[in-house]
KEVONU-696807 format. One record per residue: x negated, y, z negated of N, C-alpha, C in turn; residue number from 1; residue in three letters; chain. Coordinates in steps of 0.05 Angstrom, whole numbers, plus 5000, padded with zeros to 4 digits. Layout:
// residues N
[[X,Y,Z],[X,Y,Z],[X,Y,Z],NUM,ALA,A]
...
// end
This chain:
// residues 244
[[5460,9257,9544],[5440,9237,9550],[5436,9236,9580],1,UNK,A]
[[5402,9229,9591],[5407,9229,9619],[5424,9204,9626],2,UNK,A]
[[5425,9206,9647],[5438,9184,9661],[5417,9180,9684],3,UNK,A]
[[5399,9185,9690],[5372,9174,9707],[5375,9139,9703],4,UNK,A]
[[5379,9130,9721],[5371,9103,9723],[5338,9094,9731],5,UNK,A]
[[5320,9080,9709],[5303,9077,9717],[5297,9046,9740],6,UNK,A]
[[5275,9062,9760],[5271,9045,9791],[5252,9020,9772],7,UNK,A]
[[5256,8990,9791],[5239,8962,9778],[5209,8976,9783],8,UNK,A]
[[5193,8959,9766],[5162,8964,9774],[5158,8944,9785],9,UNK,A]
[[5138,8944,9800],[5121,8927,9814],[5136,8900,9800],10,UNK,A]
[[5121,8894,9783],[5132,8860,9777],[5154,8856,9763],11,UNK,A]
[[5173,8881,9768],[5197,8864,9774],[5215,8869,9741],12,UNK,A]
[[5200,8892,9727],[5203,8907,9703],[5219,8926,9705],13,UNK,A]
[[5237,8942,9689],[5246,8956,9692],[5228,8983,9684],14,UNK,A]
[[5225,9011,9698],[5209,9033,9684],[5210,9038,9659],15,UNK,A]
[[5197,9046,9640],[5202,9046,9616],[5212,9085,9612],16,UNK,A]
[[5231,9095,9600],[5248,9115,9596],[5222,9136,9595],17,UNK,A]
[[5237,9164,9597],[5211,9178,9587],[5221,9190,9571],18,UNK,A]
[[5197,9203,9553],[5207,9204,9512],[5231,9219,9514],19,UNK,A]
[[5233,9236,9535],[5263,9254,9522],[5287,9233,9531],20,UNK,A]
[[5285,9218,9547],[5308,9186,9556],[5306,9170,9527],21,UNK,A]
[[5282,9161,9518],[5282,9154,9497],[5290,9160,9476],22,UNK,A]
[[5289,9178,9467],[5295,9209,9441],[5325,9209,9438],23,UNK,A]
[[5338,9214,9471],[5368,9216,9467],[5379,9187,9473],24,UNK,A]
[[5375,9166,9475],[5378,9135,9471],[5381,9133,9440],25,UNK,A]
[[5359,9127,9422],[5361,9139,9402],[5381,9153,9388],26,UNK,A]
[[5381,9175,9391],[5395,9201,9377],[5429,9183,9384],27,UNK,A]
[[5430,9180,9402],[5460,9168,9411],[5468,9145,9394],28,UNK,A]
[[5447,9127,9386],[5458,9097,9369],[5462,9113,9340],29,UNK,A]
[[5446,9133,9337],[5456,9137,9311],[5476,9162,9302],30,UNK,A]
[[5486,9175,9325],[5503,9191,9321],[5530,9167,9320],31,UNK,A]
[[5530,9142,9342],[5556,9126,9341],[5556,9113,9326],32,UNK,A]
[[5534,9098,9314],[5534,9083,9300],[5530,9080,9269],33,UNK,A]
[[5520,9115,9258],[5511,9107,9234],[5535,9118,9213],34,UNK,A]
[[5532,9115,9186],[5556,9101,9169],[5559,9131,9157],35,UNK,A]
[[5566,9148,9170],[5577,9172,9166],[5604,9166,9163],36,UNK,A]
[[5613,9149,9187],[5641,9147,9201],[5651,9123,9191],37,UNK,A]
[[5639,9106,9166],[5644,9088,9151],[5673,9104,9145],38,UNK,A]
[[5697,9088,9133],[5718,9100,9131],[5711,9094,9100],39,UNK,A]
[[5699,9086,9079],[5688,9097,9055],[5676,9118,9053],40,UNK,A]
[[5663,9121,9065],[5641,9149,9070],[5658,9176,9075],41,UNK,A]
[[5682,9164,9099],[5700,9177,9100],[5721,9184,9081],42,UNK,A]
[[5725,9169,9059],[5754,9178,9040],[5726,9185,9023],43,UNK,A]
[[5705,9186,9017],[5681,9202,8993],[5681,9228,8996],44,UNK,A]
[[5678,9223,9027],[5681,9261,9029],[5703,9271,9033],45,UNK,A]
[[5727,9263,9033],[5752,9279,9038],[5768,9281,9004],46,UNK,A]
[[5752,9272,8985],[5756,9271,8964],[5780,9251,8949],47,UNK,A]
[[5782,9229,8969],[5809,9207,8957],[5792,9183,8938],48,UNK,A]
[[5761,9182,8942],[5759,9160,8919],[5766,9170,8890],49,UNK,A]
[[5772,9144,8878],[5771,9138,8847],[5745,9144,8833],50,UNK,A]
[[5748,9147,8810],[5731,9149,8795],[5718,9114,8788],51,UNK,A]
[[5733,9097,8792],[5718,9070,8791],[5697,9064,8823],52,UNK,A]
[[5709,9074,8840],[5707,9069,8870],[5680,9086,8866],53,UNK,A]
[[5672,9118,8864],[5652,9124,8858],[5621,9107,8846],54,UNK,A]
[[5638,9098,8815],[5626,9088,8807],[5615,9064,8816],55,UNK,A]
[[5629,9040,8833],[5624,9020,8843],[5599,9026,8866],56,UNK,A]
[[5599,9057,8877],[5585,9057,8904],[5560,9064,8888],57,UNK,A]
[[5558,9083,8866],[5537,9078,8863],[5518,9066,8846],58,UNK,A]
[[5535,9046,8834],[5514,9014,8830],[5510,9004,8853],59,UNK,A]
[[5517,9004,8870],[5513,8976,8898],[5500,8996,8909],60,UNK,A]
[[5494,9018,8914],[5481,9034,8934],[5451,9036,8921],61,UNK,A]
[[5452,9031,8892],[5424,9039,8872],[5408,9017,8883],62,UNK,A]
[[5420,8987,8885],[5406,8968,8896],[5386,8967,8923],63,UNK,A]
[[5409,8992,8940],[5388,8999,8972],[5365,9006,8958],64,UNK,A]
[[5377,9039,8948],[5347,9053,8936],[5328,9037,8921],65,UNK,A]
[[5325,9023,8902],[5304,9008,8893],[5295,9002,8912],66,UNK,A]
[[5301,8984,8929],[5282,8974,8961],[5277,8988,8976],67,UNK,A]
[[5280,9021,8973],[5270,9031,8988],[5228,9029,8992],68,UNK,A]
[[5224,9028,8970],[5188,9032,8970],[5180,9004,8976],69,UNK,A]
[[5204,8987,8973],[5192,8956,8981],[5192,8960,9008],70,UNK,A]
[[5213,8962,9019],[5202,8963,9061],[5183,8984,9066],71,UNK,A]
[[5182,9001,9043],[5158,9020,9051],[5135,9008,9055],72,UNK,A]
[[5130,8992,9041],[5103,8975,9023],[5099,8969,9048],73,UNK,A]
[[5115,8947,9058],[5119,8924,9077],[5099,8936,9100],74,UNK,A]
[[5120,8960,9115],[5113,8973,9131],[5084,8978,9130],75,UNK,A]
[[5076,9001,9112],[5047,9010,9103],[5032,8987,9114],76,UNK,A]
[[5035,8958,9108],[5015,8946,9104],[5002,8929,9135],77,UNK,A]
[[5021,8943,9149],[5022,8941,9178],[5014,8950,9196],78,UNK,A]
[[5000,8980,9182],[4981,8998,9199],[4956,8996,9196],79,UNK,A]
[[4939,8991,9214],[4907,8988,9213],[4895,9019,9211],80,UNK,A]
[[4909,9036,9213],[4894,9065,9209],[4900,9076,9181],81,UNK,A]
[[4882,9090,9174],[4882,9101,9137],[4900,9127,9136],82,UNK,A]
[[4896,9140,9154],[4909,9157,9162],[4940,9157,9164],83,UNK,A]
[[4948,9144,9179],[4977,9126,9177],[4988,9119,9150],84,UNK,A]
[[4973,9102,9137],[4970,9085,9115],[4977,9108,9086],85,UNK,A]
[[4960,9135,9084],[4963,9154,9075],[4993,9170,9075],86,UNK,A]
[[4994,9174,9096],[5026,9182,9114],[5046,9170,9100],87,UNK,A]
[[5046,9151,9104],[5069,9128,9093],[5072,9128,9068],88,UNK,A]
[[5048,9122,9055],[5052,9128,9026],[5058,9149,9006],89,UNK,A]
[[5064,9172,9022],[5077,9189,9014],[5112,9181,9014],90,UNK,A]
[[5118,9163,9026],[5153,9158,9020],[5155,9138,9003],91,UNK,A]
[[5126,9124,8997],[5131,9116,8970],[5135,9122,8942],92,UNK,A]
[[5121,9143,8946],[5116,9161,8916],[5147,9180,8923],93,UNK,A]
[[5156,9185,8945],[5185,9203,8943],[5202,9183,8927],94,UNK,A]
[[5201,9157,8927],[5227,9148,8921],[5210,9143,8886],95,UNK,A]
[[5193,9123,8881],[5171,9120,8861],[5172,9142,8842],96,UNK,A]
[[5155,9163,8860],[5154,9189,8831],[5127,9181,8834],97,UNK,A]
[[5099,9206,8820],[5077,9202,8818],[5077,9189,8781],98,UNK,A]
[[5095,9191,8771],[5093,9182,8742],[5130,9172,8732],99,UNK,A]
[[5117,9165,8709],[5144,9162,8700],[5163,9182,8704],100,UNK,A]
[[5192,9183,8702],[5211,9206,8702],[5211,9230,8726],101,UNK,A]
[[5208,9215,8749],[5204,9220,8773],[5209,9212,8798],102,UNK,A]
[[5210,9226,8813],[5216,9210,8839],[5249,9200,8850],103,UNK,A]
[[5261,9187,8872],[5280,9190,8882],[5293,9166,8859],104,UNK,A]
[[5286,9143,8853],[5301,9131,8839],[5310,9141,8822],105,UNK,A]
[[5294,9160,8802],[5293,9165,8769],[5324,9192,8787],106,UNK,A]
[[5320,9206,8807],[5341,9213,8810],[5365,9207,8815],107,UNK,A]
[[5370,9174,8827],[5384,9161,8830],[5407,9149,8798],108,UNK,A]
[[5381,9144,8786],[5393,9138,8756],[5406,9168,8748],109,UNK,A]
[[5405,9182,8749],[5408,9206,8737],[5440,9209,8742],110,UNK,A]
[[5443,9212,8779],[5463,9207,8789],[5489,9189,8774],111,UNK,A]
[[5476,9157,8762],[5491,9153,8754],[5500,9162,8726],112,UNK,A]
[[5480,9167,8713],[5485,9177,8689],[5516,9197,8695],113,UNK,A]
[[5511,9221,8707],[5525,9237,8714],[5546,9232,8717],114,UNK,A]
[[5546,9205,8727],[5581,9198,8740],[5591,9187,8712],115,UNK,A]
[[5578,9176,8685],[5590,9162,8662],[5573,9139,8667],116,UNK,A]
[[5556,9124,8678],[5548,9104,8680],[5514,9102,8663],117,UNK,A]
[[5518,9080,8650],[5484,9074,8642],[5469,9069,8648],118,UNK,A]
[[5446,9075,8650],[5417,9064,8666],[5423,9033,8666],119,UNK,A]
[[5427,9018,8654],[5423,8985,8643],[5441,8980,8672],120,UNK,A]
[[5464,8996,8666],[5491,8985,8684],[5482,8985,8717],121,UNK,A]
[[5466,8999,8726],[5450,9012,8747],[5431,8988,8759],122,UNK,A]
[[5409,8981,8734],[5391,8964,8735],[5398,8932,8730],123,UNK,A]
[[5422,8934,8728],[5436,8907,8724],[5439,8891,8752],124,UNK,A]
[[5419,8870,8762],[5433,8870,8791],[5452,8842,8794],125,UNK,A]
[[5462,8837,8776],[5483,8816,8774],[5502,8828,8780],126,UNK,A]
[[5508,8853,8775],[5532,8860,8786],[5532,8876,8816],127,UNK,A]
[[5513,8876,8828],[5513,8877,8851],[5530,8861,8883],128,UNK,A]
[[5547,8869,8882],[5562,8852,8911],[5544,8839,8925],129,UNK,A]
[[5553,8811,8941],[5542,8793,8949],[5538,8806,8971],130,UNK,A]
[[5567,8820,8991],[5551,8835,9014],[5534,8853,9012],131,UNK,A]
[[5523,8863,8992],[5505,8891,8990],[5477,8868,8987],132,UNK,A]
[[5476,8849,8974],[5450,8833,8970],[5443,8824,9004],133,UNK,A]
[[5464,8813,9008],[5453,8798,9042],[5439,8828,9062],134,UNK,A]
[[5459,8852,9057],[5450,8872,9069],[5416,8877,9064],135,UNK,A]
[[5417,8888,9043],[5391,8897,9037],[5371,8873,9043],136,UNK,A]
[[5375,8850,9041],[5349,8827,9040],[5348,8821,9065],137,UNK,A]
[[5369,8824,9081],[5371,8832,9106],[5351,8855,9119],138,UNK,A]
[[5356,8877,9117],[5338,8899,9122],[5305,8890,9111],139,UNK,A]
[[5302,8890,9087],[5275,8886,9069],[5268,8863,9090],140,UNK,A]
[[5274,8842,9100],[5262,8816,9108],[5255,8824,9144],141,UNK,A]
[[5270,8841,9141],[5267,8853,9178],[5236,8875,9182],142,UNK,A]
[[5241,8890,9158],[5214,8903,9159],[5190,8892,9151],143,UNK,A]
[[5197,8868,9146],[5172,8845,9130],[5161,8834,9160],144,UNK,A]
[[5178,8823,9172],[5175,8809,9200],[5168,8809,9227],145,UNK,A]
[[5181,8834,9226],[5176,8853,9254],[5160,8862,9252],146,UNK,A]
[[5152,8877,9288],[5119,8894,9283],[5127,8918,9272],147,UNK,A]
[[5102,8935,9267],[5105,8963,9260],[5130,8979,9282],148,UNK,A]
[[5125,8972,9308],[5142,8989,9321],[5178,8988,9311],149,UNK,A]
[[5179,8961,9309],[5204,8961,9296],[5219,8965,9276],150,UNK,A]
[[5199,8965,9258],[5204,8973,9225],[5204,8996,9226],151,UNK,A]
[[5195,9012,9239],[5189,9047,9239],[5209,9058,9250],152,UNK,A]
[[5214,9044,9275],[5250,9058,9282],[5265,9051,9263],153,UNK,A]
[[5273,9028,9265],[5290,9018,9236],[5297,9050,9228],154,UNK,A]
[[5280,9058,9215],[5280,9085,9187],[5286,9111,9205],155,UNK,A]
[[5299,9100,9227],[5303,9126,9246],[5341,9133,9238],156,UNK,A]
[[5343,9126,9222],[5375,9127,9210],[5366,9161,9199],157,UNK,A]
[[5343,9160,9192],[5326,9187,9179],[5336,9217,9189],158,UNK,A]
[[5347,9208,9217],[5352,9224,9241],[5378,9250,9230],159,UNK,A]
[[5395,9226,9221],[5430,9231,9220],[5429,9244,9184],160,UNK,A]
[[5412,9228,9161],[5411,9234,9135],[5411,9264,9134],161,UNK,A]
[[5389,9279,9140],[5400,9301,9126],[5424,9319,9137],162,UNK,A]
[[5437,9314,9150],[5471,9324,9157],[5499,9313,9136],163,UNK,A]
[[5487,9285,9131],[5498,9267,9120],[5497,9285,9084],164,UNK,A]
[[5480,9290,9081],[5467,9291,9059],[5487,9322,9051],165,UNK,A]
[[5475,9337,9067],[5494,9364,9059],[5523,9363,9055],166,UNK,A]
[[5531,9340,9077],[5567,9333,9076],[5570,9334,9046],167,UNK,A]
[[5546,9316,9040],[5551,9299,9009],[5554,9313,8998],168,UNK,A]
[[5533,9330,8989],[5539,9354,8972],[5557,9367,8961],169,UNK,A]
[[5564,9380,8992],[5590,9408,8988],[5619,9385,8978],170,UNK,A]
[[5623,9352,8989],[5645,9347,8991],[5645,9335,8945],171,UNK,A]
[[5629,9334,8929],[5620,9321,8904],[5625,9352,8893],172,UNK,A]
[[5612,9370,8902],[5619,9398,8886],[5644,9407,8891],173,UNK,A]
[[5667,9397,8905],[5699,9410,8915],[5710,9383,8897],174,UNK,A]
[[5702,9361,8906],[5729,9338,8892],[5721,9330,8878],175,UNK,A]
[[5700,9324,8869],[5686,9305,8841],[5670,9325,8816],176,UNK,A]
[[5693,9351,8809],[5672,9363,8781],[5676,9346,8759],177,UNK,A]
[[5685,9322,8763],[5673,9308,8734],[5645,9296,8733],178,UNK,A]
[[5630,9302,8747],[5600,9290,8759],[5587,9321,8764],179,UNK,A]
[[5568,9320,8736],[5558,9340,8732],[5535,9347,8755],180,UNK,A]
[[5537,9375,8770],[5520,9375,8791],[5492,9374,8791],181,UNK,A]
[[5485,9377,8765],[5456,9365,8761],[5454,9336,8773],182,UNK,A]
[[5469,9323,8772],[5459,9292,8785],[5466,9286,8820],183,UNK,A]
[[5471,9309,8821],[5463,9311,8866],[5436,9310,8869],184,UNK,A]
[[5423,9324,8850],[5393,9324,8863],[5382,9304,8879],185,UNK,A]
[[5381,9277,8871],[5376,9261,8903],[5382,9269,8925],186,UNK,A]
[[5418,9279,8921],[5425,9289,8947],[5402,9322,8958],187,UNK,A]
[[5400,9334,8945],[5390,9355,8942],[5354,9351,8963],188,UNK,A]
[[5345,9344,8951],[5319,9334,8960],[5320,9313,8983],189,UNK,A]
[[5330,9294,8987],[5333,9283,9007],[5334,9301,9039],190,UNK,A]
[[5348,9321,9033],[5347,9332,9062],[5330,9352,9068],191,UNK,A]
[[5308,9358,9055],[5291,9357,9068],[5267,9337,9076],192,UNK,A]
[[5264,9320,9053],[5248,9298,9055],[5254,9286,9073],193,UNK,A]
[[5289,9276,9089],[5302,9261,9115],[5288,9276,9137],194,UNK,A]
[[5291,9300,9135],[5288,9317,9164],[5259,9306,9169],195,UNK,A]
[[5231,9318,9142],[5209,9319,9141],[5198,9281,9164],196,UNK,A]
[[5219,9263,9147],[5216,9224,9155],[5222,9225,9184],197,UNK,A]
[[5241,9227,9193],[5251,9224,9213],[5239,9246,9235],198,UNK,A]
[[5225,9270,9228],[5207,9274,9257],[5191,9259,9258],199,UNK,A]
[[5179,9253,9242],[5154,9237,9240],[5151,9202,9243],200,UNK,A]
[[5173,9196,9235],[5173,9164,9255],[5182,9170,9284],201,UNK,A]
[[5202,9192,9294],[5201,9185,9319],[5184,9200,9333],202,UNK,A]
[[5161,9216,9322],[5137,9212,9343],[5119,9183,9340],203,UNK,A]
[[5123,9176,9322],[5107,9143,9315],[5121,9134,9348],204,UNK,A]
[[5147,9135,9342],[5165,9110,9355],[5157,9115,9391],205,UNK,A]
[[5154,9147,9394],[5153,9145,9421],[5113,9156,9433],206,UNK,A]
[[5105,9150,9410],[5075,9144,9421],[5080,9111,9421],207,UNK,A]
[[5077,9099,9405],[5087,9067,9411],[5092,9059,9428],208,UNK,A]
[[5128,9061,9434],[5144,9052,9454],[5132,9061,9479],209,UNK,A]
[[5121,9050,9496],[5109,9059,9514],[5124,9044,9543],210,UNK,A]
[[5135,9014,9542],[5142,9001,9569],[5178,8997,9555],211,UNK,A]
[[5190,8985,9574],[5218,8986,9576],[5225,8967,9552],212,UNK,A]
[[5209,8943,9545],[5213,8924,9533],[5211,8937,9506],213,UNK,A]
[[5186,8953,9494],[5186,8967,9475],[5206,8987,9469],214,UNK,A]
[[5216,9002,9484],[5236,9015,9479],[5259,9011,9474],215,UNK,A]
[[5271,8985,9490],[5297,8975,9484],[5293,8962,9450],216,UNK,A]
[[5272,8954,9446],[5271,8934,9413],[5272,8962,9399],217,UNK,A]
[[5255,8988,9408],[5264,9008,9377],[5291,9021,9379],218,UNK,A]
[[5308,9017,9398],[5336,9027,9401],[5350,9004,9390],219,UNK,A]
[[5345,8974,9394],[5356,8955,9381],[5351,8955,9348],220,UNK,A]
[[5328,8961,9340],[5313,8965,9317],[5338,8984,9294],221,UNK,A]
[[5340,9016,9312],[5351,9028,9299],[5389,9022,9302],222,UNK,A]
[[5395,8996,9322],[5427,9004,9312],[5424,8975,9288],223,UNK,A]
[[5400,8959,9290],[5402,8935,9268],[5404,8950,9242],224,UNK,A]
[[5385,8971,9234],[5394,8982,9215],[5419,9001,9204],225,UNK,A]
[[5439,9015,9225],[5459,9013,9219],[5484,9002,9214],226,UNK,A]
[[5471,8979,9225],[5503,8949,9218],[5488,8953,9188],227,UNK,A]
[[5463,8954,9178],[5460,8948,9156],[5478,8966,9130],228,UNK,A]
[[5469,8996,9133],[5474,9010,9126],[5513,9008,9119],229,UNK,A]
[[5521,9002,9148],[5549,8996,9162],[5561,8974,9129],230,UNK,A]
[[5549,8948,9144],[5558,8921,9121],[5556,8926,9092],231,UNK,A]
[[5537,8942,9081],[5537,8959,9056],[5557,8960,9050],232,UNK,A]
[[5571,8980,9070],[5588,9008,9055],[5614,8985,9059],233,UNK,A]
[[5614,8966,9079],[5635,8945,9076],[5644,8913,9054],234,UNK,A]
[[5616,8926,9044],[5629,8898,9015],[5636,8915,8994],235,UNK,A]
[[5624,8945,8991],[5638,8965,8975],[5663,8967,8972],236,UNK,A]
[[5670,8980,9001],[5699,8987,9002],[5721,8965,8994],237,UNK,A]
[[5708,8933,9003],[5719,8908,8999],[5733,8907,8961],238,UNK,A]
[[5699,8917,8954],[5702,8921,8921],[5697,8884,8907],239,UNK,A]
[[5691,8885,8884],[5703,8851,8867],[5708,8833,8880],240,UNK,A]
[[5711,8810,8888],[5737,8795,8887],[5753,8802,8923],241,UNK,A]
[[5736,8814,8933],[5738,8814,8970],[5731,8798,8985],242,UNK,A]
[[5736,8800,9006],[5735,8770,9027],[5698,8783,9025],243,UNK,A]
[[5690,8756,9029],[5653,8777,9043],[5641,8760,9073],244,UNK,A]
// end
């Protein structure tokens, strides 16, 4: 990252970064911060969870994905250009599907199928952990609120996913063959669809971000969404019956 200190402006502002200061600002909150290095994330891929522990992550994790097309929505509805508007709604239909039996959720269910779990059990959100509800309504209520610039970094976690995503993979095909590999496909597709998201919000982010003030909120933007991501994976690991 540079280390350029930017000189005050005129009134007394600080310069605002230039995109490649910005880019690696960025790139830096989510290499430290994002929930790769969750120590759940960490015993998933080194192959020490349970087969309940599995199972637990992904009911509470199905809950993110459903909301994924809701902050989509949110967002979308935030852009005055059609063009944009068009753009965006293409990560609705990734998670959606153009029809029934489609799309990232219906792969999500699948997932659980795979692990022994039932769609009902999936779609059940009573059994959802109380920290995974605050999380997500948390996130969903942030991209409801904030301007576009901030909702759009937000989804700059997009950055780190498809690395994340391959870990997933190779580490589910070595320690978990009781989870038939037909149900990675989320994982599967995601990395390119992550790579495809995440160039493309952070050219959003750094045509946007234009003065110092803007830039510090989409670097704040994107570590708010990894405490999210973060507190997730921490009422999980908590499990039932954990402090929250």
């Amino acid at each position: 990252m540079s280390t350029r200190t930017a000189e005050p402006t005129a009134a007394g502002a600080a310069a605002p970064w230039t995109p490649d200061e910005l880019t690696d600002r960025l790139r830096a909150v989510s290499a430290e911060r994002y929930h790769d290095r969750h120590p759940f994330n960490v015993r998933m891929h080194e192959g020490d969870l349970t087969p309940e522990e599995v199972r637990r992550w992904i009911v509470n994790r199905f809950h993110y994905q459903r909301h994924i097309p809701v902050k989509d929505a949110l967002i979308l509805a935030k852009f005055d250009d059609p063009a944009l508007r068009r753009g965006w709604l293409r990560r609705i239909r990734d998670h959606d599907g153009e029809r029934d039996g489609e799309g990232g959720i219906e792969r999500w269910l699948r997932l659980g199928e795979a692990a022994g779990l039932a769609r009902e059990e999936l779609q059940d959100a009573s059994r959802v952990l109380p920290g995974v509800r605050l999380a997500v309504d948390g996130y969903v209520n942030f991209c409801r609120l904030r301007p576009a610039l901030d909702a759009v970094a937000a989804s700059l976690t997009e950055l780190s996913a498809p690395d994340l995503m391959r870990t997933r993979i190779a580490a589910f095909e070595r320690h978990y063959p009781w989870i038939d590999t037909a149900g990675l496909d989320y994982f599967r597709t995601r990395v390119g669809q992550g790579s495809r998201d995440g160039r493309e919000a952070l050219a959003l982010v750094l045509s946007w971000a234009r003065t110092r003030e803007e830039q510090e909120r989409a670097v704040a933007a994107l570590a708010f969404k990894c405490d999210v991501l973060w507190s997730l994976l921490d009422a999980v690991d908590r499990g039932p019956g954990g402090a929250e």
